[in-house]
N, C-alpha and C positions, 0 to 999 in steps of 0.2 A: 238030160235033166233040164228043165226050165225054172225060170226065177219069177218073183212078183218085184217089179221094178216102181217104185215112186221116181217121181223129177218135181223138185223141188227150184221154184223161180218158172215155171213152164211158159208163162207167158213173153218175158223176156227174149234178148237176139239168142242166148246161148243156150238158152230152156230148150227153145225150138229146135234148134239146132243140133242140141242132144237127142230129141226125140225124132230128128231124120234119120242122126248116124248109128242112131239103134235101129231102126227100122233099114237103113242101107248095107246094114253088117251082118245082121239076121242075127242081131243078138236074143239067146234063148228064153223070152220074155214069156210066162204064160199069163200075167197081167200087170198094168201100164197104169200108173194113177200120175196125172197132172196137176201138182199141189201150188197153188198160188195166196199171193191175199186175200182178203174178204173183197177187195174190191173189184176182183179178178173172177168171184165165181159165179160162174154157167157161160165164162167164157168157152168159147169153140179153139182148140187147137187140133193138128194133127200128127196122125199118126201110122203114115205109110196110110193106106187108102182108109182106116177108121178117125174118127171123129172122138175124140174125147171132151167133158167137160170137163173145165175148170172145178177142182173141189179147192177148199178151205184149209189151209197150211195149220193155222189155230185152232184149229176142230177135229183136225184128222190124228186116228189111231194108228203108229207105226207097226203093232203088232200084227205076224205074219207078213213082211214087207222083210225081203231078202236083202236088194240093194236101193239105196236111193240115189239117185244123180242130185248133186246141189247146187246150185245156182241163183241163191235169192238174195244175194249183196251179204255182206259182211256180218252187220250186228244180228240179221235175220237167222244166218245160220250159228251164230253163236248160241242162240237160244235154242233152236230144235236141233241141230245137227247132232248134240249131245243125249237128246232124246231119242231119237231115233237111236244114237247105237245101243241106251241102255235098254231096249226095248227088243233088240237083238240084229237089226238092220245092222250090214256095213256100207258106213255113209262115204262118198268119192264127194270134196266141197272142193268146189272150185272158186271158192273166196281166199281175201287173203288173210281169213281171221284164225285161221289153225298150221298154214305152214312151217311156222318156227316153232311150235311146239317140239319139245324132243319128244315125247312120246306118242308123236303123230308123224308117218313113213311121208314124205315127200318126193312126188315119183314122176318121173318121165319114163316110159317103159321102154325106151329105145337104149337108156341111159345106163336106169339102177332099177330095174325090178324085182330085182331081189330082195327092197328095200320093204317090198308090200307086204312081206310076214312079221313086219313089227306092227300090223293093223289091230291086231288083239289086245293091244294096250288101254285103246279107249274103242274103238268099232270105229277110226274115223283114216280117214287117207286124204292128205291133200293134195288137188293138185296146183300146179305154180303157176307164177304170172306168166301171164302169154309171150312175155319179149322175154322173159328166161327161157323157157321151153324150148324155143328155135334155136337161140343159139347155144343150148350144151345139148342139142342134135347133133350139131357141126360138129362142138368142140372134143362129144367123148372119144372118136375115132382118132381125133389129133395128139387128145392126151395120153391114150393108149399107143403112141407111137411114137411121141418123144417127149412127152411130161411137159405141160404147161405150166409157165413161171405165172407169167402178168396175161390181163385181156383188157386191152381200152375198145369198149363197144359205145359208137353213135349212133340212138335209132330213132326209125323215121315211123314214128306210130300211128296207126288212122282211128278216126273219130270212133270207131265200131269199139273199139275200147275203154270208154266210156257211156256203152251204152244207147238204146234207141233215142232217146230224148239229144244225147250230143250228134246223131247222125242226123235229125231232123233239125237242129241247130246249125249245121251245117249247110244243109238244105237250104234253109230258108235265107240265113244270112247270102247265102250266094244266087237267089233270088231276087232278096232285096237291094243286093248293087247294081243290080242290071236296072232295077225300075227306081236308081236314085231314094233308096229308102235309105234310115237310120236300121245298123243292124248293130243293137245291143247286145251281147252276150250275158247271156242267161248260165248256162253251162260250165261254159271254160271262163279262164279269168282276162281274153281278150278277142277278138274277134278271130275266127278259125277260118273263116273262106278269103280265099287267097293271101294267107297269114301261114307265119310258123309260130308255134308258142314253146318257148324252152323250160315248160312246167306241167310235169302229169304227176298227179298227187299234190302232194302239202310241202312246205319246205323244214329242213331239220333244220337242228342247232347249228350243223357242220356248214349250213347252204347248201346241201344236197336235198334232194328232194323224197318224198318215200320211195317214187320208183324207181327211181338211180339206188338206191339201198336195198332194195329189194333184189336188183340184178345180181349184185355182191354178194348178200346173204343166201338168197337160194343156190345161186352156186356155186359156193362153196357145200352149202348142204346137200348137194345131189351128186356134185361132181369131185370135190378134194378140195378140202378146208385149206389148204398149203397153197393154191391159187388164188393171186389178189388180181380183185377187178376193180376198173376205174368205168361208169357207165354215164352217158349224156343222155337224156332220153328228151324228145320230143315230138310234139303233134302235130301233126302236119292234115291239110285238107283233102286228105282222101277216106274216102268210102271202108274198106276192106283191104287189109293186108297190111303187117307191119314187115320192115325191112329195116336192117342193120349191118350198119359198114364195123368190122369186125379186124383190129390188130392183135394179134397173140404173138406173145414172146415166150420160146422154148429154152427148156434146158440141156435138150439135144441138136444135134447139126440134122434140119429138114427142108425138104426143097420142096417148092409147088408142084412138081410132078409127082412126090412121094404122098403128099397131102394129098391130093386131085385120087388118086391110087385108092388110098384107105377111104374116102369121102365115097368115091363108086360104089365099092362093095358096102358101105354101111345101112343098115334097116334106113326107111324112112327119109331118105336125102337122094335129089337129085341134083345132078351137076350138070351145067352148062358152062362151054367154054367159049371163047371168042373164036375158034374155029368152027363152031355149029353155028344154022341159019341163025340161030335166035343170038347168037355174042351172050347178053347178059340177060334178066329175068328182075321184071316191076311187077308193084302189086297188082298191076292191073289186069294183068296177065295169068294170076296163079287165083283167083276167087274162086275159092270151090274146090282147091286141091289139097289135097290131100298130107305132103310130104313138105320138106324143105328144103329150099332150093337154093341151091349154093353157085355163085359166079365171078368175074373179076377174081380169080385167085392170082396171087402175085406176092414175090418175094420184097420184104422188105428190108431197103439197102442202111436204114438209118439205126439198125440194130445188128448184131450177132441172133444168128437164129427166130427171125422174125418174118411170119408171114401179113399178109391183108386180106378179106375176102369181101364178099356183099353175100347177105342171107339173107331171102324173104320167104314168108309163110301167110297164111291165111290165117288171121290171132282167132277168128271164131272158129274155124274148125282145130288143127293141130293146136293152135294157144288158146282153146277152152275144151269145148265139145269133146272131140274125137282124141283129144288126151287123155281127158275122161271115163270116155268106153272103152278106150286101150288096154286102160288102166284095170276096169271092170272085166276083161276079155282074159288076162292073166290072173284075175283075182278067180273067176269061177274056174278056171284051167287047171290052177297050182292048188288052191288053198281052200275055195268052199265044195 
């Protein structure tokens, strides 16, 4: 059986990017609409060797449209994402304007896929922020093995997470040092090349930020509400790949070989250890892949039953994209 697929946001890093790893996965497409802005159409994307235009996001008729992939920032999918499902599409957003919904399934499919038959609520399935997704990769194999108390995670997130405009912000700002220029930020709230900024999103009441809240919230939603997280998030000047130094505190007795053990066999996670050529795994290294790559595991001596790890992933494939069609890969499998 084949599907009639929309992607919604097309033009965008993670539009396109959806529309490779549908094209790379042989997802059973038998037609493919690229829905953007008005200012966006007769744009040319692609799509495995055919060429799509750009249509009209505000124009276009959801009806007869199976699944759509979404990706066109937040308030955009608030408004069609709801259309589209009552029109009969089941919508996979990859914003973060429907994750806390309770009657919307919030899914990592490595995780809780099971979670994807509560989709018939509204037609709509979220999926999560990119630096949640990697690390309750890691963590569901750990917590199925000795039950996760606490997680303080620091992460080290690249510009690609905000989008084309903050990678060419990037760009340019580290351009304009080398030729003595003024580089204003436009973007971010300080200048990102050869900088770290200790703010992605807005700041809350608490002085946490939304995406240090977001880490908390979504996993406890995917992975055991009874799990408290403490997250530092920040941006750092690279291109592709976010990576996160990663403490969890159990409430059983477990050792980094037992961990290293369950991390091997788990879907979706590679491990590198300091006896392999490579010791550990940067983003610079993993663009383009697929899985999550887990390193520096190691026992921590400043707790009862406490490990450390380093996680990195590619945020536009695993922490957008290819979460996405994962997601859509189990939805036509189990349920359409």
């Amino acid at each position: 059986m084949t599907y009639k697929v929309a992607v919604m946001g097309a033009t965008g890093n993670v539009g396109r990017e959806m529309l490779n790893i549908l094209h790379e996965r042989e997802f059973p497409v038998s037609d493919v609409i690229a829905l953007a802005s008005h200012r966006s159409v007769g744009r040319e994307v692609s799509f495995g060797d055919q060429v799509l235009s750009v249509q009209d996001l505000a124009k276009f008729d959801f009806s007869g449209v199976d699944i759509v992939l979404s990706s066109p920032g937040a308030k955009v999918s608030a408004e069609y994402a709801p259309k589209a499902g009552k029109a009969g599409a089941v919508v996979i957003d990859n914003t973060s304007h429907f994750r806390m919904d309770p009657d919307v399934p919030l899914v990592v499919p490595e995780v809780n896929p099971q979670d994807i038959a509560g989709y018939k609520k509204k037609n709509i399935i979220a999926n999560p922020n990119c630096s949640t997704i990697q690390m309750v990769v890691a963590l569901k194999p750990l917590h199925d093995l000795a039950t996760i108390k606490r997680v303080v995670v620091s992460t080290y997130q690249s510009v690609s997470g905000a989008g084309k405009e903050a990678m060419d912000e990037l760009f340019n700002q580290t351009r304009k040092i080398y030729m003595n220029e003024n580089t204003n930020p436009e973007i971010f709230p300080k200048p990102i090349a050869f900088n770290v900024i200790p703010q992605i999103d807005k700041f809350m009441d608490d002085h946490s930020t939304k995406e240090e809240w977001k880490m908390m919230a979504e996993t406890k939603k995917i992975l055991d509400p009874k799990i408290k997280v403490c997250a530092n998030c920040v941006r750092v000047p690279v291109f592709i790949g976010h990576a996160e130094m990663v403490n969890v505190e159990f409430e059983k007795e477990i050792s980094a070989k037992d961990a290293l053990r369950a991390l091997q066999k788990a879907p979706g996670i590679t491990v590198i250890d300091l006896e392999s050529d490579m010791e550990y795994v940067t983003p610079a290294e993993i663009a383009g892949e697929d899985n999550v790559f887990i390193s520096r595991m190691r026992e921590d001596q400043s707790v009862d039953n406490g490990l450390n790890f380093w996680c990195v992933a590619d945020n536009l494939r695993k922490g957008a994209a290819l979460n996405t069609i994962q997601i859509a890969e189990v939805l036509v499998k189990d349920y359409l």
